[in-house]
DRENDO-1510 file (C-alpha; in Angstrom, 1 decimal, always signed):
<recs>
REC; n; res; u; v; w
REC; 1; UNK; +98.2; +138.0; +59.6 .
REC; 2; UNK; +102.0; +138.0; +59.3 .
REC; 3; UNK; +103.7; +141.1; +57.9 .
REC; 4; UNK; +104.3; +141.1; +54.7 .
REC; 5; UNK; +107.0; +142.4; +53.0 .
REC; 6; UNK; +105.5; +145.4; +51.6 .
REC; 7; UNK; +104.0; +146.7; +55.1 .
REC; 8; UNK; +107.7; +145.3; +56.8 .
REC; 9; UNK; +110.2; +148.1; +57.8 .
REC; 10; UNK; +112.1; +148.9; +55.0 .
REC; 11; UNK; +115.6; +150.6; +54.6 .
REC; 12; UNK; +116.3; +152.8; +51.6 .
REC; 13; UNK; +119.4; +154.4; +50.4 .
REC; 14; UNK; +120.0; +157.3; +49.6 .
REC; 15; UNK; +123.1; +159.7; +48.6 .
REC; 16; UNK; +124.5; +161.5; +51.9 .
REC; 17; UNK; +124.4; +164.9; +49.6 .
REC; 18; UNK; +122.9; +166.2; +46.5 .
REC; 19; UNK; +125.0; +168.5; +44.6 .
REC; 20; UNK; +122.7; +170.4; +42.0 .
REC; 21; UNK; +121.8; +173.7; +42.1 .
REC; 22; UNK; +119.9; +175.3; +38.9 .
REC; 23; UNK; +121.7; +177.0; +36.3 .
REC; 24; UNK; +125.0; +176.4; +37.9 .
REC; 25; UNK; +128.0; +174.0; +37.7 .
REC; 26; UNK; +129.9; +173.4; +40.7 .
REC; 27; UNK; +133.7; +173.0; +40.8 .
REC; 28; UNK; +134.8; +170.6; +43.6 .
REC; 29; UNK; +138.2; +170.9; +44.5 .
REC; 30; UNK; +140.4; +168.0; +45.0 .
REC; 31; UNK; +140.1; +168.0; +48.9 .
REC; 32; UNK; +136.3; +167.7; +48.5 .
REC; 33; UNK; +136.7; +165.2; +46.0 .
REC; 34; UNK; +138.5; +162.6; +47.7 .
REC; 35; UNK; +136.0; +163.6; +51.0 .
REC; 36; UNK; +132.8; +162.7; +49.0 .
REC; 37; UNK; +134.3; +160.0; +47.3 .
REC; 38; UNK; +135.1; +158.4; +50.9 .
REC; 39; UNK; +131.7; +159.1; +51.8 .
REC; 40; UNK; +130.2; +157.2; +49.2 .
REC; 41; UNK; +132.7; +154.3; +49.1 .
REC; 42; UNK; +132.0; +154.3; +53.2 .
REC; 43; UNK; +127.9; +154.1; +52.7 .
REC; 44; UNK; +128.4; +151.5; +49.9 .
REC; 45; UNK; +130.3; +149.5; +52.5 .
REC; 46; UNK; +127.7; +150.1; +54.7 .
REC; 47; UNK; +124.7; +148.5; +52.9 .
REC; 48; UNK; +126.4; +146.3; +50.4 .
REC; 49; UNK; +125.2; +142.7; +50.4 .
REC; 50; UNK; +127.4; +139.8; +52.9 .
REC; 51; UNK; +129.9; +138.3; +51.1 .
REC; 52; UNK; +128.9; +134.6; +49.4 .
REC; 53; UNK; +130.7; +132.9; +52.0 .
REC; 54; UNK; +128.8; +134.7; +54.4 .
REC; 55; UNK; +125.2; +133.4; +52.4 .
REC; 56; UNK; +126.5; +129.7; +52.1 .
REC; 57; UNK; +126.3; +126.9; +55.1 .
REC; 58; UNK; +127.6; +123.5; +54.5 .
REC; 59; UNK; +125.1; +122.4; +57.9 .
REC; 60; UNK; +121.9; +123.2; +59.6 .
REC; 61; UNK; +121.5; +125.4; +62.2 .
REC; 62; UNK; +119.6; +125.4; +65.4 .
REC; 63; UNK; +119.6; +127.6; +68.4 .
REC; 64; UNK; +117.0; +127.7; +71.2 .
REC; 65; UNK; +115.2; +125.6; +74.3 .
REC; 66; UNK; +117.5; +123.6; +76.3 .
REC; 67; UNK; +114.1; +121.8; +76.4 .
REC; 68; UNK; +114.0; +120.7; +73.2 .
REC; 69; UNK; +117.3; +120.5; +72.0 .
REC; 70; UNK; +118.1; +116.9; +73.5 .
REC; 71; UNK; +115.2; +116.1; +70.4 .
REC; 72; UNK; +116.8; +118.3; +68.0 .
REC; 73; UNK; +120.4; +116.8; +69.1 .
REC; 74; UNK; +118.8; +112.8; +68.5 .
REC; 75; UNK; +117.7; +114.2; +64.7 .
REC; 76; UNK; +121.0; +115.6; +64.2 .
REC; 77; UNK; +122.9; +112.4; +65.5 .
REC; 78; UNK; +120.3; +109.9; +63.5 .
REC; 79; UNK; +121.5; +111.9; +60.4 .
REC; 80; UNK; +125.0; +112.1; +60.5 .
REC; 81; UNK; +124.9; +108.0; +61.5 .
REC; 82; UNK; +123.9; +108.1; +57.8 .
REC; 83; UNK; +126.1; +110.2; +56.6 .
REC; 84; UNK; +124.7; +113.9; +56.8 .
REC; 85; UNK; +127.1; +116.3; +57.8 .
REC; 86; UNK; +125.9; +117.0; +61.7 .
REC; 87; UNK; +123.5; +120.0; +62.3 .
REC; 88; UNK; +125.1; +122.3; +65.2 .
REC; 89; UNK; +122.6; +122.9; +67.5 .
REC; 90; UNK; +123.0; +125.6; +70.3 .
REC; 91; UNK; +121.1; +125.2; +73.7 .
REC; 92; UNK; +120.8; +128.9; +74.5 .
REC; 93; UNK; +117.4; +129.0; +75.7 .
REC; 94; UNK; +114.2; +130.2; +74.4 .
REC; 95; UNK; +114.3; +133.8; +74.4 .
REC; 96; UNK; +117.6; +133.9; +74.0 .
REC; 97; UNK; +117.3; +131.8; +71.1 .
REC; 98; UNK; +114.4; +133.8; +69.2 .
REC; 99; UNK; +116.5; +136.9; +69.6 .
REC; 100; UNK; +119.3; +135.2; +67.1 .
REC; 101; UNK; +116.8; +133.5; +64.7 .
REC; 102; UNK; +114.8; +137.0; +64.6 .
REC; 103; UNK; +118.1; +138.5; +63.3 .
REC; 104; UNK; +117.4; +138.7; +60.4 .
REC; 105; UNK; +117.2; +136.3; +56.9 .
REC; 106; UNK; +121.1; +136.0; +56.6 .
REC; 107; UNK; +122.5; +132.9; +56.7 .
REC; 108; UNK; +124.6; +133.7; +59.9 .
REC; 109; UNK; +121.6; +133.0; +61.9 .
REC; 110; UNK; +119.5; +130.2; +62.7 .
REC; 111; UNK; +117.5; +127.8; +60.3 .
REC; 112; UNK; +115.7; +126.5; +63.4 .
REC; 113; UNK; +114.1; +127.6; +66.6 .
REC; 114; UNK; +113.5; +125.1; +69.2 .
REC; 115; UNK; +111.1; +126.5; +71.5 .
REC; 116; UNK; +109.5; +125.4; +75.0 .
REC; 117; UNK; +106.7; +127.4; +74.5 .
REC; 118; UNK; +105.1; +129.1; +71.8 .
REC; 119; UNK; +106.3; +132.3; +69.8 .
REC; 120; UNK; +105.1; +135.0; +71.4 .
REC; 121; UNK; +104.0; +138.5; +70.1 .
REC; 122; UNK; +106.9; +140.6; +70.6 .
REC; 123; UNK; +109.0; +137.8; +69.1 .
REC; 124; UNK; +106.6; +137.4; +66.4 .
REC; 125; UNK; +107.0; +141.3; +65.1 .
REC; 126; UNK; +110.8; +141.3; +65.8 .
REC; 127; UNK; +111.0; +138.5; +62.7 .
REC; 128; UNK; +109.1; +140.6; +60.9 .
REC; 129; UNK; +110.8; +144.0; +61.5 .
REC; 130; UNK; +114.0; +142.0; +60.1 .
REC; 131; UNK; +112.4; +140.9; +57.2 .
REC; 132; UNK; +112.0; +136.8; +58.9 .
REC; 133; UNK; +108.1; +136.7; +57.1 .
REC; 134; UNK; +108.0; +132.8; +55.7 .
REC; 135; UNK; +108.3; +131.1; +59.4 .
REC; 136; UNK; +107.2; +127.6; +59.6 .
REC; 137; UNK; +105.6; +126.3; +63.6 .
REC; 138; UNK; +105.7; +122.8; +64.3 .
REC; 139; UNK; +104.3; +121.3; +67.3 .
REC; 140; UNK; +106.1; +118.3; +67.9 .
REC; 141; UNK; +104.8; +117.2; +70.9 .
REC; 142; UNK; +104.3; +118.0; +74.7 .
REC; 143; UNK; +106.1; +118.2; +77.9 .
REC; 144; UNK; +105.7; +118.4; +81.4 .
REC; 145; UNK; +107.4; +120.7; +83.9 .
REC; 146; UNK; +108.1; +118.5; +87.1 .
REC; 147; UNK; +109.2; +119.7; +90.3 .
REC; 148; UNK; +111.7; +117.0; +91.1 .
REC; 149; UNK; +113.4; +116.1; +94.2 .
REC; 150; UNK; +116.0; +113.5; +94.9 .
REC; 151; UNK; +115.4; +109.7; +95.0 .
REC; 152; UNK; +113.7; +107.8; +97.4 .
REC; 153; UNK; +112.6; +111.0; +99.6 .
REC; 154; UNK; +109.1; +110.8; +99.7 .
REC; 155; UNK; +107.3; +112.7; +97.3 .
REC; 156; UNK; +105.3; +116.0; +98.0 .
REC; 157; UNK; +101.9; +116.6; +96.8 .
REC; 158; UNK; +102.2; +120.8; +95.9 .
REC; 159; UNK; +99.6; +122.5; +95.2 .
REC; 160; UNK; +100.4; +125.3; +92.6 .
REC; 161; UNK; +99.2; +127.9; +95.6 .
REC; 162; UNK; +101.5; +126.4; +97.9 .
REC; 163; UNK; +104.5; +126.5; +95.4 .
REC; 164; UNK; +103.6; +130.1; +94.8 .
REC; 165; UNK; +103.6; +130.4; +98.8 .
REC; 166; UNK; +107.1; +129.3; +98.8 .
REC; 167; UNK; +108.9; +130.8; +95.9 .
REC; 168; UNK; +107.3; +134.3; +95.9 .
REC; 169; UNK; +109.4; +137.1; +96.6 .
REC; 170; UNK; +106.5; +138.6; +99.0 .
REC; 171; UNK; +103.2; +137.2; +100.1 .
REC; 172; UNK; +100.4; +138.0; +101.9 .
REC; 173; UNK; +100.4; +138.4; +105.6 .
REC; 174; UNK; +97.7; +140.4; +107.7 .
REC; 175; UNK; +96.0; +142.2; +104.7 .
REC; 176; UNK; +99.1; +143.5; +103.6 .
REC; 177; UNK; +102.4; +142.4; +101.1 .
REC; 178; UNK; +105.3; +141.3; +103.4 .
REC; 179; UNK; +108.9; +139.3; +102.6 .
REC; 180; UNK; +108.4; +136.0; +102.3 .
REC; 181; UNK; +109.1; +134.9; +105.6 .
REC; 182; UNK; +108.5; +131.1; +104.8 .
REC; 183; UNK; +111.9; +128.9; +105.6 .
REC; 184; UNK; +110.4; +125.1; +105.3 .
REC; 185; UNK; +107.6; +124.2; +103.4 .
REC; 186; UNK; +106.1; +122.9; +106.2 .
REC; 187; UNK; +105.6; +126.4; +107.1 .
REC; 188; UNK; +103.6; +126.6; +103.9 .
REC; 189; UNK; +101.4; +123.7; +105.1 .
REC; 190; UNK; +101.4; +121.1; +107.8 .
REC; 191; UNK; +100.8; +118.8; +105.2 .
REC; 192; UNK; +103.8; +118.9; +103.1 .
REC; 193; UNK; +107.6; +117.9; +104.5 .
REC; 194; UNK; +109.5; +119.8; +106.6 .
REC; 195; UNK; +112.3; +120.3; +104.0 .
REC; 196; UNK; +114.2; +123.7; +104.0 .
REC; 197; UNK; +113.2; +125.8; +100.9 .
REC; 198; UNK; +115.5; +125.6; +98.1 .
REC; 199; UNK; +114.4; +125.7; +94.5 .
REC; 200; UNK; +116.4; +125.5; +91.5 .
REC; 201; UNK; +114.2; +126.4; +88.7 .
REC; 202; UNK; +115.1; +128.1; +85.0 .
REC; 203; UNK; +116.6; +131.2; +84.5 .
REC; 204; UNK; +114.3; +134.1; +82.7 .
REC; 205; UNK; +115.7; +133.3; +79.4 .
REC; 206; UNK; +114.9; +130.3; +79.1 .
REC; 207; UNK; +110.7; +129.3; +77.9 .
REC; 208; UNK; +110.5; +126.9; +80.7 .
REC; 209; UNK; +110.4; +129.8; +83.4 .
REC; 210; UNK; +107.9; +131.5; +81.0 .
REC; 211; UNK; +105.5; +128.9; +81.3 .
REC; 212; UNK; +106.3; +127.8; +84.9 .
REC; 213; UNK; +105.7; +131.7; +85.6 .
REC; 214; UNK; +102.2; +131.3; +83.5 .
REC; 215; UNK; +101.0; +127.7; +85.0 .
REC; 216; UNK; +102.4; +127.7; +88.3 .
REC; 217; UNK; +103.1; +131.3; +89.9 .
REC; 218; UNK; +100.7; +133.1; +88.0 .
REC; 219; UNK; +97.9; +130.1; +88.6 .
REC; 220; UNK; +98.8; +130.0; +92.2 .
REC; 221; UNK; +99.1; +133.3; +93.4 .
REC; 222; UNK; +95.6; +134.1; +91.3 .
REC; 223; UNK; +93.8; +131.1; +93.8 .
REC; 224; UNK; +94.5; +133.6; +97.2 .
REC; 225; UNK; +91.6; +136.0; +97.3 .
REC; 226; UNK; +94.1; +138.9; +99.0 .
REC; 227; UNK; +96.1; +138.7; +95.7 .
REC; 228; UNK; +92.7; +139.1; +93.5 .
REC; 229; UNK; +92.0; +142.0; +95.8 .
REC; 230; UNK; +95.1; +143.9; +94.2 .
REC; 231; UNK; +93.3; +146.0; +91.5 .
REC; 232; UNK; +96.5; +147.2; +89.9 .
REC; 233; UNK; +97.1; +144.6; +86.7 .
REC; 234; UNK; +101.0; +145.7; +86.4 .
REC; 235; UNK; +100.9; +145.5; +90.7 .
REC; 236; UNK; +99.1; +141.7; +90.3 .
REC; 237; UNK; +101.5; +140.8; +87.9 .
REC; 238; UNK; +104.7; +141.9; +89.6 .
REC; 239; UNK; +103.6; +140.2; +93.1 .
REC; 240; UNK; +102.4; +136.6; +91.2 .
REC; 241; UNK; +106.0; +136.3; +89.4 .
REC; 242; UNK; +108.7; +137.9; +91.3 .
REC; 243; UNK; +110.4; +134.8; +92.8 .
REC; 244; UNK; +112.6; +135.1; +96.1 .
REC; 245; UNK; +116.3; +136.6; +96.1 .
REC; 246; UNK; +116.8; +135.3; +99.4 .
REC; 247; UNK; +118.2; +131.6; +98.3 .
REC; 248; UNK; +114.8; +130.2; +98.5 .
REC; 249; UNK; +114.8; +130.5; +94.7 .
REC; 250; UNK; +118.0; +130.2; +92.8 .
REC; 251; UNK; +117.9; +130.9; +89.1 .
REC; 252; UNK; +120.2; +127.4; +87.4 .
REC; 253; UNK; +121.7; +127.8; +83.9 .
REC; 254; UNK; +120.4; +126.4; +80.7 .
REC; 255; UNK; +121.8; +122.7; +80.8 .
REC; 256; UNK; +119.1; +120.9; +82.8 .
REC; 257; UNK; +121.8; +118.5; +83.5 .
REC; 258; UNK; +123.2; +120.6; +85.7 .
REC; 259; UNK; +120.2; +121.0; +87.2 .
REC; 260; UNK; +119.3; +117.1; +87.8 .
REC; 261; UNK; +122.9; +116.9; +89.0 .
REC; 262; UNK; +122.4; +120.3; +92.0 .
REC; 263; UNK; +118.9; +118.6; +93.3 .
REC; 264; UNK; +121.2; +115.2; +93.6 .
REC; 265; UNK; +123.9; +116.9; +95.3 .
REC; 266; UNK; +122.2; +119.5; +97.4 .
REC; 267; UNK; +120.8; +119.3; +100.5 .
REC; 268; UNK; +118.1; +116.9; +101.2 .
REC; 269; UNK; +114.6; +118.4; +99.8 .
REC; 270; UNK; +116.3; +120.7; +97.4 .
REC; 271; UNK; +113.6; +121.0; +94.5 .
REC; 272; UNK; +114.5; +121.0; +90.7 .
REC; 273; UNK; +112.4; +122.7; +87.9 .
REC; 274; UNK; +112.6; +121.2; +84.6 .
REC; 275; UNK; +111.0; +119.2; +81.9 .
REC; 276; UNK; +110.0; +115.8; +81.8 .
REC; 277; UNK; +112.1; +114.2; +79.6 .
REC; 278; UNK; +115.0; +115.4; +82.4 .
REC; 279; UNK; +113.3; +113.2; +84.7 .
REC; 280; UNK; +112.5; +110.4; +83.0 .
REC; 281; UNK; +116.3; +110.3; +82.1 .
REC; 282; UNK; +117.1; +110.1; +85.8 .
REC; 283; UNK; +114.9; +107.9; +87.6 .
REC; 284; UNK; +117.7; +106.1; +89.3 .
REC; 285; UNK; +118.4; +109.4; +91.0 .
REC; 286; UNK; +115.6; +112.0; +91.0 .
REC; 287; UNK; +111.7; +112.0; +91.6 .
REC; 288; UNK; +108.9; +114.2; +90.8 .
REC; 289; UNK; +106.3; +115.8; +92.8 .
REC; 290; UNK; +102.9; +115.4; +92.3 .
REC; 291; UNK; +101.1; +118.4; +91.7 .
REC; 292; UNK; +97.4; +119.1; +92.2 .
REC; 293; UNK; +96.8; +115.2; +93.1 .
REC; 294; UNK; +98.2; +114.5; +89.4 .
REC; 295; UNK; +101.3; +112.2; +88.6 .
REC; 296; UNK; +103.6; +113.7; +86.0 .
REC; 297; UNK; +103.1; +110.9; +83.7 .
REC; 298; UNK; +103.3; +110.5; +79.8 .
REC; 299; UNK; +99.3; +109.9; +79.7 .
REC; 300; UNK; +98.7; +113.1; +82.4 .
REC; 301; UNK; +100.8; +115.4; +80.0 .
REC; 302; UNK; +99.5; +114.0; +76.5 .
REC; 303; UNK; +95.7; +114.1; +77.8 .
REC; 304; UNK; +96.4; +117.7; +79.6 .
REC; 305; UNK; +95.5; +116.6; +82.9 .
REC; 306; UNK; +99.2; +117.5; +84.5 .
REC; 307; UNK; +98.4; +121.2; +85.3 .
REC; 308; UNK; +102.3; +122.3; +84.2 .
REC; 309; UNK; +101.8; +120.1; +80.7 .
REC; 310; UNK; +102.6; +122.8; +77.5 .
REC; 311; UNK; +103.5; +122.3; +74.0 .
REC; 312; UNK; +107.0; +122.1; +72.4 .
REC; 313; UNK; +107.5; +123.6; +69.2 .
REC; 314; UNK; +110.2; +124.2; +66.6 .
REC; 315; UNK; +110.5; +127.0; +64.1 .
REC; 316; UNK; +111.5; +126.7; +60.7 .
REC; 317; UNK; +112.7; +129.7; +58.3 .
REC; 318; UNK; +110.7; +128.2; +55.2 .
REC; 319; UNK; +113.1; +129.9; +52.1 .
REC; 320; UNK; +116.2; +128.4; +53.9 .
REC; 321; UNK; +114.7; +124.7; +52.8 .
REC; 322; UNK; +116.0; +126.0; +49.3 .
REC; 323; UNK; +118.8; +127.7; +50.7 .
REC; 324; UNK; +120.7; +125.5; +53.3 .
REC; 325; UNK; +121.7; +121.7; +52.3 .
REC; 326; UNK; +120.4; +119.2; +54.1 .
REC; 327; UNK; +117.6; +121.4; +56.0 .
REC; 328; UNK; +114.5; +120.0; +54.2 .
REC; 329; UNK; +116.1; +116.4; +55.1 .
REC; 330; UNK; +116.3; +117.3; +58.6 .
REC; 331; UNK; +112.9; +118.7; +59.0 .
REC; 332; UNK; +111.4; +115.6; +57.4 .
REC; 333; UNK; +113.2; +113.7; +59.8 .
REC; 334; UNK; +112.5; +115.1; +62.8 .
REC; 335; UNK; +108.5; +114.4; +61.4 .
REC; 336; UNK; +108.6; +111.6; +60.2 .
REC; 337; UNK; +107.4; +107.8; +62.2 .
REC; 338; UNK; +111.0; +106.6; +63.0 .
REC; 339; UNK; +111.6; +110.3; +65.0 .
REC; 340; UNK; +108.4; +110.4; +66.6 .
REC; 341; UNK; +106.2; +107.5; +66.0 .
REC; 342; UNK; +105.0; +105.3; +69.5 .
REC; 343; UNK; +108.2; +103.6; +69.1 .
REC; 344; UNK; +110.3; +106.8; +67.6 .
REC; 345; UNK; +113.8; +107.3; +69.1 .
REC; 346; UNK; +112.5; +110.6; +70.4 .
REC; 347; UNK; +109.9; +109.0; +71.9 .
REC; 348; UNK; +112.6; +107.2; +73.5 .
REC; 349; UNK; +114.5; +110.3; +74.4 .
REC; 350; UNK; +111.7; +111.4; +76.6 .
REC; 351; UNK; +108.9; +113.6; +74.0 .
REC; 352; UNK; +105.7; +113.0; +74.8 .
REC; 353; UNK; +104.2; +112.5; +71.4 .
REC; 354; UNK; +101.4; +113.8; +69.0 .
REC; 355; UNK; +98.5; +110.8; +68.7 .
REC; 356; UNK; +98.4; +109.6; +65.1 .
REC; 357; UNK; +96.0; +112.2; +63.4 .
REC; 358; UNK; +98.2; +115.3; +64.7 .
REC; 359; UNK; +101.4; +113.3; +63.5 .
REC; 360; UNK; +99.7; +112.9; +59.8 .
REC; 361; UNK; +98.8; +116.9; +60.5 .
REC; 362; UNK; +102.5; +117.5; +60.9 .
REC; 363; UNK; +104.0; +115.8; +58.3 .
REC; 364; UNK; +101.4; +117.3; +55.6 .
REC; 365; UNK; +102.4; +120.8; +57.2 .
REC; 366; UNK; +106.0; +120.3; +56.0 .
REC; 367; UNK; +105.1; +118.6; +52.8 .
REC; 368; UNK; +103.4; +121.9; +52.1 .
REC; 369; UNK; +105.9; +124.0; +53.5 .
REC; 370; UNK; +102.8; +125.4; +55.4 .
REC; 371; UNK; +103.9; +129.4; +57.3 .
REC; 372; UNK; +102.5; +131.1; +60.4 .
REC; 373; UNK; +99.2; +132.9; +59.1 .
REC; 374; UNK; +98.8; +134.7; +62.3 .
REC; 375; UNK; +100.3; +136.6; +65.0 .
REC; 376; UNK; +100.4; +135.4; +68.2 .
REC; 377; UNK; +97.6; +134.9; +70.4 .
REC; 378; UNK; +95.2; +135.6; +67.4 .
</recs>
C-alpha cells in the first residue's frame, strides 16, 4: 500500500545550538549576537513555507510522454475553445516527466503525469519520499508501438528476434558475445529486405523505449537459446537491451514528429519507432511493419493481439483538484464520452480506446477521486 504520511520521510527543525547550561546564565556578546541571530534568520529562510504566489496557478499543468501529450494537448485545446484558460502541457518524456511531478506537492510542479507506460516502483517511492501520497492512475486507453518505414516500400514482417538481431549492441556468434556485425537486415534473414540498418527509435527517457526495451528486445533476445544460456541475470539483461552505438540505432528526441519526418527523409528502409497514433497521422507518408504476422491495427492493439500493444496512462495529484482552478474540469473532460467515446475527438486524434464498461470504470474513478492503493507491480 502507498506510504502514508506518518511512515513518509519527514524533516524536522531544529535550533542549530542550544544555549543552556545548569545553574548558569550566559552572557553573549554583541559579536555573537548578531552571529546567532543570522543563523536563525538564515534556517528560518531555509524551511519557511513558498511564497502564496508560489502556491497559486491560474492553469493546469502537465508534463510527461510525448506519447500521450498530443491527447492531453486535444483536452486542453477543447477547453480553452470554451473558454478555459489553456493547460500548458510539457512533452518531456516519461521519466523525465515523473522526476518533476515526484518533486514534491508544491504547486511549481505538475498537476498531471502523462505516461506511456505505467508508474513504476522507483517512481512510485520517489512521490512518496516528497510527500506526493494522494496520486490518482487513469488508464485511458492503449497504444501500439509500430516500427514504421516510409510509404509505399514494401512492408517487412519482423519478428521481435530478428529486430533484437538487428539493434543489439552484441549478439551471438559461435557460442560466444561478438559486435553486432549485421549491416542489412537481410543479413538478419533472407526473408526480410535488403535495406541498410538504420533505426530511429526513443531515447531512454522517454516510456516508449521502456516498453519497446520490455516487448521487443527483451522478448526477442529471450527467444535465442545462447542468450538463455547466460546465467548471470544483470549479464542477460545488459546483452537483451544494450542497443547499437554504431549508427544502426540512433536514439531521436522526444517530438515523434521529428521522428515521422527523419524515416521520410532518410535513406530508403530507415525504420522509425513510435506510437500508433504517429502513424495513423501519416499515412500519406509512412507505413508500419508487421510484427509477428500481426497488423498494427486499432482491433490488434485494443484486443492485445499486436505483441508491442501497452497501456497509456495519466497521473493525477488528487488534492490539487481542490487546489488548482480548472483541474477537476479538465480531468472530467479528458473522461468523459465526447473525449473518448467511439466517436470522441481523441479517438480521432489516434487513442485506441477503452470498450464501454472500462470507460464507465474510468469516469466512476474520478467521480470518487479514487488514489493508487498499491505500489507497483503488487
Amino acid at each position: 500500500m502507498p506510504m502514508s504520511p506518518e511512515s513518509a520521510a519527514t524533516i524536522s527543525v531544529r535550533p542549530q545550538h542550544e544555549s543552556r547550561r545548569e545553574g548558569m546564565t550566559m552572557v553573549i556578546s554583541e559579536s555573537r549576537f548578531l552571529t546567532a541571530l543570522l543563523l536563525l534568520l538564515a534556517t528560518a529562510l531555509t524551511v519557511r513555507p513558498e511564497p502564496a504566489a508560489a502556491q497559486r496557478r491560474d492553469a493546469v499543468l502537465a508534463t510527461g510522454s510525448s506519447t500521450v501529450a498530443p491527447f492531453t494537448n486535444a483536452v486542453a485545446d477543447r477547453l480553452a475553445e470554451g473558454g478555459a484558460r489553456r493547460a500548458e502541457v510539457r512533452s518531456v518524456g516519461t521519466v523525465h516527466g515523473f522526476n518533476e511531478f515526484c518533486q514534491g506537492t508544491s504547486l511549481r510542479f505538475a498537476d498531471i503525469q502523462d505516461a506511456s507506460r505505467r508508474m513504476n516502483f522507483t517512481e512510485f517511492g520517489l512521490c512518496a519520499s516528497r510527500g506526493v501520497h494522494e496520486i490518482m492512475e487513469l488508464m485511458i486507453g492503449f497504444d501500439g508501438i509500430v516500427v514504421a518505414h516510409r510509404h509505399g516500400l514494401p512492408s517487412p514482417n519482423f519478428t521481435r528476434a530478428q529486430l533484437w538481431l538487428g539493434s543489439a549492441k552484441e549478439i551471438p556468434r559461435d557460442g560466444r558475445l561478438v559486435p553486432n556485425p549485421h549491416r542489412s537486415w537481410r543479413d538478419v534473414s533472407q526473408q526480410l529486405p535488403d535495406w541498410p540498418i538504420r533505426v530511429i527509435g526513443p531515447p531512454p527517457t522517454s516510456g516508449t523505449r521502456d516498453s519497446f526495451t520490455d516487448l521487443v528486445m527483451l522478448a526477442g533476445c529471450q527467444a535465442l537459446p545462447e542468450v538463455r544460456a547466460i546465467r548471470d541475470t544483470a549479464q542477460r539483461r545488459r546483452v537483451c537491451t544494450t542497443v547499437r552505438e554504431d549508427g544502426g540505432w540512433v536514439d531521436g528526441g522526444e517530438d515523434d514528429e521529428v521522428i515521422v519526418g527523419q524515416v521520410v527523409d532518410g535513406a530508403i528502409g530507415t525504420l522509425g519507432i513510435f506510437g500508433f497514433s504517429f502513424l495513423e497521422r501519416n499515412l500519406a507518408r509512412i507505413d508500419g511493419a508487421t510484427i509477428d504476422g500481426i497488423d498494427d491495427t486499432r482491433e490488434n492493439i485494443a484486443s492485445g493481439r499486436y505483441p508491442i500493444a501497452r497501456p497509456l496512462y495519466i497521473y493525477v495529484k488528487r488534492p490539487n483538484l481542490d487546489l488548482v482552478p480548472g483541474l477537476r474540469a479538465f480531468v472530467q473532460e479528458y473522461v468523459s464520452e465526447a473525449a473518448m467515446g467511439p466517436e470522441g475527438y481523441l479517438i480521432r486524434r489516434g487513442l485506441v480506446g477503452l470498450d464501454d464498461a472500462s470507460r464507465a470504470r474510468l469516469r466512476q474513478a474520478v467521480a470518487d477521486g479514487a488514489i493508487m492503493l498499491r505500489r507497483p507491480g503488487e
